[in-house]
C-alpha positions as CSV (number, residue, x, y, z in Angstrom):
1,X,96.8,-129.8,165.7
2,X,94.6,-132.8,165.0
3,X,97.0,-134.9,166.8
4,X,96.9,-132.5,169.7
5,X,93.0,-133.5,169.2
6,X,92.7,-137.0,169.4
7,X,95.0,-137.1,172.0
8,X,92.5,-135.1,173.8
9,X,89.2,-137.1,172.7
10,X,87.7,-138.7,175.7
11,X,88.4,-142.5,176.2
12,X,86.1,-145.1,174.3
13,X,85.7,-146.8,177.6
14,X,85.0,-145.2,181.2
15,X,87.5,-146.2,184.1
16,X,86.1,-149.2,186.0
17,X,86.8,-150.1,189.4
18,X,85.8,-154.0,188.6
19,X,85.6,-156.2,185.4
20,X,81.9,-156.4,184.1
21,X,80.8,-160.1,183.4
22,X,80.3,-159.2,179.7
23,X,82.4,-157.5,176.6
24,X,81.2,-154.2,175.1
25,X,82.7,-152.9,172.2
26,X,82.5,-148.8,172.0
27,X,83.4,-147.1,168.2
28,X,87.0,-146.0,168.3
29,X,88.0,-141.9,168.5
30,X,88.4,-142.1,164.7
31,X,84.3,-143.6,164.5
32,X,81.9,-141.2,162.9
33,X,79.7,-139.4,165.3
34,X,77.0,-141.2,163.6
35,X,78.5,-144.2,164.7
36,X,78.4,-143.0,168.9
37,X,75.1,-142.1,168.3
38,X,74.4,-145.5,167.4
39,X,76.2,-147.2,170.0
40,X,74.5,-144.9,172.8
41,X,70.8,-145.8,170.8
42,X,70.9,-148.9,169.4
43,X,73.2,-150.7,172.4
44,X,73.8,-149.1,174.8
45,X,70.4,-148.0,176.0
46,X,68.8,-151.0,175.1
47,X,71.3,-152.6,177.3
48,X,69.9,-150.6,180.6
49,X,66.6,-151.4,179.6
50,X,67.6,-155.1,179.6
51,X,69.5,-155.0,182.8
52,X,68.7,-152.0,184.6
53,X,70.7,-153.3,187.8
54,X,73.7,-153.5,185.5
55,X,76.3,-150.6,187.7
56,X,78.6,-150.5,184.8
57,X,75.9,-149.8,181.6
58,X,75.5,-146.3,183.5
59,X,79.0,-145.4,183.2
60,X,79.3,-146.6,179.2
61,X,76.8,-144.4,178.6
62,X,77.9,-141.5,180.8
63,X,81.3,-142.0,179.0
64,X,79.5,-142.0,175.3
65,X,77.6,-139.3,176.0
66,X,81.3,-137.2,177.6
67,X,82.2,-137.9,174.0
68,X,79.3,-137.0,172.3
69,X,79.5,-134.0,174.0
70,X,83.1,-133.6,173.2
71,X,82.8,-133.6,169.5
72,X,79.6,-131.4,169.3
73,X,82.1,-128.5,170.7
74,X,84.6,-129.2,168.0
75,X,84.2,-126.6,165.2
76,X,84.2,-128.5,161.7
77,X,87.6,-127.8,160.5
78,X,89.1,-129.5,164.0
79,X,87.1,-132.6,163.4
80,X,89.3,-135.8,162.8
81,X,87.5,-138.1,162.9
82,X,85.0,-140.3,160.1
83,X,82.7,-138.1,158.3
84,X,79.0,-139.2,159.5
């Protein structure tokens, strides 16, 4: 079942249709919720603020929050993931 699961989690990265000219590093499917909430907070939307013409910070954070989502509608005993 948890297999099944983290099969399912959405991917750490959002499908690009071009490279961006930097790196970004998203928390894996087994990182602790506490540790997407982080990324979106303390990265990701700092990022936008930085360089709001950037077309591809959008879509990391479209794609964090997917997951964010995701795992909120997970009861607890499904969860596979790091414990916050």
């Amino acid at each position: 079942m948890k297999a099944r699961l983290c099969a399912e989690h959405p991917d750490e990265c959002p499908e690009l249709h071009d490279a961006p000219p930097w790196l970004i590093h998203p928390p894996s499917r087994l990182s602790s919720t506490a540790a997407w909430q982080r990324f979106r907070d303390g990265t990701l939307l700092q990022l936008i603020a930085g360089r709001p013409d950037d077309p591809h910070l959008p879509q990391f954070l479209a794609q964090t929050e997917a997951v964010l989502a995701w795992r909120a509608a997970l009861p607890p005993e499904q969860r596979f993931w790091k414990a916050d």
